[in-house]
C-alpha positions as CSV (number, residue, x, y, z in Angstrom):
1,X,8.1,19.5,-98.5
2,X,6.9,16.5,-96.9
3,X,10.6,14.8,-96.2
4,X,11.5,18.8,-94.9
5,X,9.2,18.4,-92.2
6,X,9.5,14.4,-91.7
7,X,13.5,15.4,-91.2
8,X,12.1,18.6,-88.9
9,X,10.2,16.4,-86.7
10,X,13.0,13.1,-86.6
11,X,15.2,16.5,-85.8
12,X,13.0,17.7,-82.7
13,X,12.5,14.1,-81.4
14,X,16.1,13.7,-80.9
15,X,16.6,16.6,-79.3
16,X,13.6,16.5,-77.0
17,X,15.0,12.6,-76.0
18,X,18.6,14.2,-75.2
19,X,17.0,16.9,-73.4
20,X,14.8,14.4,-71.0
21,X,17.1,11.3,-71.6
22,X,19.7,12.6,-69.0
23,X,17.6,13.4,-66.1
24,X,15.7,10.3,-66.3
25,X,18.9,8.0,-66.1
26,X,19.9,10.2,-63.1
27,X,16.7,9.5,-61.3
28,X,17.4,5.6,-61.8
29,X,20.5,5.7,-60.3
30,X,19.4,8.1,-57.4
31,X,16.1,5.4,-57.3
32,X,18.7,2.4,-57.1
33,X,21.0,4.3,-54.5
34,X,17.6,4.7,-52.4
35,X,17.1,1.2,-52.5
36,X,20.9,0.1,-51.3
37,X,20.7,3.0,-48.5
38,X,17.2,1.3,-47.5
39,X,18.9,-1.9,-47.2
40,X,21.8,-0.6,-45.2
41,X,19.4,1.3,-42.8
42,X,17.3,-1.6,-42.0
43,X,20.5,-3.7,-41.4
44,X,21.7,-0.4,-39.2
45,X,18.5,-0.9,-37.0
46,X,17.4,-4.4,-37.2
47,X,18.8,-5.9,-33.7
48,X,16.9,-4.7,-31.0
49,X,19.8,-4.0,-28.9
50,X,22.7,-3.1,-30.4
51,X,24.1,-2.6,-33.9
52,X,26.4,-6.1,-34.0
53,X,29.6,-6.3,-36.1
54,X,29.0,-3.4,-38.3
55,X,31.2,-3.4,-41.4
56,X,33.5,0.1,-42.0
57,X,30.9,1.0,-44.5
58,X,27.9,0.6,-42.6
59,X,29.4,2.7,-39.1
60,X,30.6,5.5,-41.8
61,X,26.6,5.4,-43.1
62,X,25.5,5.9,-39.9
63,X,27.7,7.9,-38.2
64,X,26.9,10.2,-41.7
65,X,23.3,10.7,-40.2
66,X,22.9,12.0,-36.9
67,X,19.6,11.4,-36.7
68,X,20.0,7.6,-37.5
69,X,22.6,7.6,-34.4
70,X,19.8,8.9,-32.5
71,X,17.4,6.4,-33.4
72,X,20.0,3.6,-32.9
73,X,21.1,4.7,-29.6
74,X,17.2,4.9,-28.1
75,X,16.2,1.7,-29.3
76,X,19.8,0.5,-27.7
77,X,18.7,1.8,-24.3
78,X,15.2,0.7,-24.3
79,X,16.4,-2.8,-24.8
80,X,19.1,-2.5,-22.2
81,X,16.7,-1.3,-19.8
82,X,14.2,-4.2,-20.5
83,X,16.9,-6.8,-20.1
84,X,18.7,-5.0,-16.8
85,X,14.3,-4.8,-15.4
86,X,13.9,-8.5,-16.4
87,X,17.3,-9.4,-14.6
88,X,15.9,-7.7,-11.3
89,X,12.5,-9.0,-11.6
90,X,13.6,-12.6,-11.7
91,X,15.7,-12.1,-9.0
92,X,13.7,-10.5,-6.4
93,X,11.0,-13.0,-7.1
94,X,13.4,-15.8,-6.4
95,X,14.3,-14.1,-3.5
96,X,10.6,-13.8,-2.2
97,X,10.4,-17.5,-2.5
98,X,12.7,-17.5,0.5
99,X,11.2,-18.1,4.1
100,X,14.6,-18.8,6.1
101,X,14.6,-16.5,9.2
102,X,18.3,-15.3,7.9
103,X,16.7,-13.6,5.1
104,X,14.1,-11.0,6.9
105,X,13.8,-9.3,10.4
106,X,10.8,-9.7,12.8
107,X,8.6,-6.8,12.8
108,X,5.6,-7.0,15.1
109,X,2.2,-5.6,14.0
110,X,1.4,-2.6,16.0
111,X,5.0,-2.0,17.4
112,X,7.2,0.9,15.4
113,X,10.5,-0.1,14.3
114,X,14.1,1.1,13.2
115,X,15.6,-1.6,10.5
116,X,19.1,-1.1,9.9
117,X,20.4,-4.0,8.5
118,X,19.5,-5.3,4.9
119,X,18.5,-8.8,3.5
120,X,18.5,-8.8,0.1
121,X,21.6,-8.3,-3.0
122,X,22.1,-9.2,-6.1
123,X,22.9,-7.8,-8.9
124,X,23.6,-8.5,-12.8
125,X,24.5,-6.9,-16.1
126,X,25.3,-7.5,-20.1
127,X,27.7,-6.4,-22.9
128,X,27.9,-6.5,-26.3
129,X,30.6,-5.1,-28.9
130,X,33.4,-3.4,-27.2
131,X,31.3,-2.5,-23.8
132,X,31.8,-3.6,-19.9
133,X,29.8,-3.7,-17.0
134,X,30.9,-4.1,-13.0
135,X,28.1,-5.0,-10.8
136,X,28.0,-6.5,-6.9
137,X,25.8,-5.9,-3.6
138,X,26.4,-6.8,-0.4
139,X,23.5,-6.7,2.2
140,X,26.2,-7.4,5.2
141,X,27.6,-3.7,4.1
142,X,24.2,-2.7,3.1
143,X,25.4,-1.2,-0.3
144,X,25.1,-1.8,-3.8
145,X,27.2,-0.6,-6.9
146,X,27.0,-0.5,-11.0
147,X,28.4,0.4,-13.9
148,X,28.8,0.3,-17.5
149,X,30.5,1.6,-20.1
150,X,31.2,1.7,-23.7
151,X,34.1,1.7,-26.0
152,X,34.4,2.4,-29.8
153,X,31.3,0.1,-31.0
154,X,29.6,-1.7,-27.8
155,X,26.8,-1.2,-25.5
156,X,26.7,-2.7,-21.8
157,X,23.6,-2.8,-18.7
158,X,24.3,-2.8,-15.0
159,X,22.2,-3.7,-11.9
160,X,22.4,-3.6,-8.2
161,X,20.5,-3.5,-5.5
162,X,20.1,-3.8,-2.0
163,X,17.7,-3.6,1.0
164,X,15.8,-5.4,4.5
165,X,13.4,-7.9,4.3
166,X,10.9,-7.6,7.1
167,X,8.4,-10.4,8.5
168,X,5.3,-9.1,10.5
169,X,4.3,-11.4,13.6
170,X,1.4,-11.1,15.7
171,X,-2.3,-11.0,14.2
172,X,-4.5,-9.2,11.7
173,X,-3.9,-6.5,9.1
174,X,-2.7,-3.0,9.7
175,X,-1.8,0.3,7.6
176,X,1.5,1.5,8.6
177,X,4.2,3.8,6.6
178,X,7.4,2.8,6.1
179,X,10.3,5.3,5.5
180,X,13.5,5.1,4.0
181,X,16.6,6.3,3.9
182,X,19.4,5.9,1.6
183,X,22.4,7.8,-0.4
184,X,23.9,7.4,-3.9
185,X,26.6,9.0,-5.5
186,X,27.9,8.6,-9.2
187,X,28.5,10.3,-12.4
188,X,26.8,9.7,-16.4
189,X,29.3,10.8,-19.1
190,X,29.2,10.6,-23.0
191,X,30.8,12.1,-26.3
192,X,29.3,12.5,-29.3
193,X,27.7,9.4,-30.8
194,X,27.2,8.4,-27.4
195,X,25.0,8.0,-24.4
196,X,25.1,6.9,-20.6
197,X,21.9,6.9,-18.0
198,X,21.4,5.9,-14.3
199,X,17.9,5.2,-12.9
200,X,17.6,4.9,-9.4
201,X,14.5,3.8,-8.1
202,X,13.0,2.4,-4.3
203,X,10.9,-0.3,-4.4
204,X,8.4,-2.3,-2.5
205,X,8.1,-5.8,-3.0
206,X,5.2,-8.2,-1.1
207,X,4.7,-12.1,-1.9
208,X,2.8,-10.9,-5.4
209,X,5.5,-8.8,-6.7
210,X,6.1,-4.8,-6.6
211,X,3.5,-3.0,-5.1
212,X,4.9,0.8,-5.1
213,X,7.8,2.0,-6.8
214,X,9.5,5.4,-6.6
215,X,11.8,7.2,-9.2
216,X,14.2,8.8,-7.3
217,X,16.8,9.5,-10.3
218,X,16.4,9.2,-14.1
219,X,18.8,11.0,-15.9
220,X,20.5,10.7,-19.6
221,X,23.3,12.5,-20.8
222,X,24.5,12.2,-25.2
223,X,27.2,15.1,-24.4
224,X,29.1,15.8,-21.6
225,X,29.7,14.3,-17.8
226,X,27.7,14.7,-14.8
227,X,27.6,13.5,-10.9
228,X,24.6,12.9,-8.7
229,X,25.5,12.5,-5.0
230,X,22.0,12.8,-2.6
231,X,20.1,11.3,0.4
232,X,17.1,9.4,-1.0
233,X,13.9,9.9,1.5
234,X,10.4,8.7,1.3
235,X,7.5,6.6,1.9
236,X,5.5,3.7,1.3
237,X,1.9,3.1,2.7
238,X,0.9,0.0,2.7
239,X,-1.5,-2.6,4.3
240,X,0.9,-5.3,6.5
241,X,-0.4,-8.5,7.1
242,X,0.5,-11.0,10.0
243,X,2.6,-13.9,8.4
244,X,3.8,-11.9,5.4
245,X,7.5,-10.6,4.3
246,X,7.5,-7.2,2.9
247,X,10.8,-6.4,1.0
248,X,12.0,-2.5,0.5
249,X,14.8,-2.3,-1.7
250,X,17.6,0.3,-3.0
251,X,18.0,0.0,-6.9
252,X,20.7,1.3,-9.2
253,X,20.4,0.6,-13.0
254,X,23.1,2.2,-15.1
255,X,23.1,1.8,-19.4
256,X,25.8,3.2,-21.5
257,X,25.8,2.6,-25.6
258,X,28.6,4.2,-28.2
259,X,28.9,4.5,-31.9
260,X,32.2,5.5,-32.6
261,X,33.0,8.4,-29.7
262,X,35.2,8.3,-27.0
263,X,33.6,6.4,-24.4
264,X,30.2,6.6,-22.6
265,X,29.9,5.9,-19.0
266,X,27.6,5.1,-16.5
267,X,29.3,4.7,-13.1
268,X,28.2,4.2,-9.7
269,X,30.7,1.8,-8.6
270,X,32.6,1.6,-5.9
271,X,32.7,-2.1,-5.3
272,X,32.6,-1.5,-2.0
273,X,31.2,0.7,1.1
274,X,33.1,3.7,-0.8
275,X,31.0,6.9,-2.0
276,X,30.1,6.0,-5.3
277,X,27.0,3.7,-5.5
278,X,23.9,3.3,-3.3
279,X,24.5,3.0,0.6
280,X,21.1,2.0,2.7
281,X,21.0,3.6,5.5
282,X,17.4,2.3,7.5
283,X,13.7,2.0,7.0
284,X,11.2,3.0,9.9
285,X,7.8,1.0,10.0
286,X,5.5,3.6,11.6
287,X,2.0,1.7,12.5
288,X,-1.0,3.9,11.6
């Protein structure tokens, strides 16, 4: 009796391990596959701009996810933004630094004035993987264009900017307004796995750095193409002080990041006085 139910018991052991033994080697291969897909994922989205010589495995893991492409592609264009502000920022405050009477027009405290000629251009840009960028300015034309695409694997930043420098004689301190006036024109476009953005933003710069800023386009597009073409208008109040340079300036940033799709573009370029890009037209210093 007692080896009947030993053999019962050996009998219902096996069978209970065969019944459980199965799942359980499933769940350490599933377990192990979670760790390799962990790995790959934080390869994916280490590099804070860009996703840099991806192996054929590693695109067909993300491109797998959508979700993951999202991720990848916003941190791309927060870091493309950063770089194309930090660009800018260095240059205008070099240009601040200059005092040469080339660089600004005369404005005297008290008397309104129409300023139609510009002072300040530069512009800049990056690429990485398969992307290009066209930038140039020229304050003799008074415009400024910018660009940048993407291609297969690749992500690319574009800058440009343009706009007078004025330099208030006479005495004292006075509030005035100063209006300006420009136009841009230019179109975003993406497929899937892809994105493209423009900013466009007006600026005022004194010998500290940007005082006012104005967002006069920020727009993203992931699917499908569209064109901005308007007059930019507005206003700055400000304090001017005798002995100062005041600088208002025309920006155009454009970003463009693809994983895979057909291309993503971000153009407002010209490279010229053409239609496409940022054309300044005047500012107005209106004394208060």
């Amino acid at each position: 009796m007692l080896k009947y139910i030993a053999k019962k018991f050996l009998m219902g052991f096996i069978c209970i391990s065969l019944l459980f033994g199965l799942p359980l080697t499933s769940l350490a291969i599933t377990n192990e596959q979670a760790k390799v897909d962990k790995t790959v994922e934080q390869k994916i989205m280490s590099s804070d701009c860009g996703l840099v010589d991806p192996s054929e495995s590693e695109l067909n893991y993300l491109l797998a996810r959508p979700n993951l492409v999202d991720e990848r592609i916003k941190k791309d264009i927060k870091c493309l933004e950063a770089e194309a502000e930090e660009q800018f920022e260095n240059s205008m405050r070099e240009s601040i630094g200059i005092k040469s009477s080339w660089y600004y027009e005369e404005v005297t405290r008290g008397t309104d004035e129409t300023v139609t000629s510009c002072h300040y251009d530069d512009s800049n840009g990056s690429s990485s993987g398969v992307g290009q960028n066209n930038h140039a300015a020229s304050y003799s034309g008074n415009w400024a264009d910018a660009s940048a695409h993407a291609y297969g694997v690749g992500s690319a930043q574009a800058w440009a900017a343009v706009g007078p420098k004025i330099y208030i004689t006479g005495t004292g301190t006075q509030n005035a307004d100063i209006f300006y006036n420009f136009s841009y024109n230019g179109t975003i476009a993406a497929a899937s796995n892809g994105s493209a953005k423009v900013k466009i933003y007006a600026e005022l710069w004194d010998a500290n750095g940007c005082v006012a800023r104005h967002t006069i386009l920020d727009e993203e597009t992931g699917l499908g193409t569209d064109t901005y073409s308007a007059t930019a208008t507005g206003r700055f109040n400000r304090n001017l002080t005798a002995g100062q340079t005041y600088t208002i300036v025309a920006k155009v940033q454009t970003t463009a990041t693809n994983y895979g799709g057909i291309t993503a573009n971000s153009d407002f370029w010209n490279g010229g006085s053409g239609p496409e890009g940022i054309a300044f037209s005047h500012i107005i210093v209106d004394w208060q």
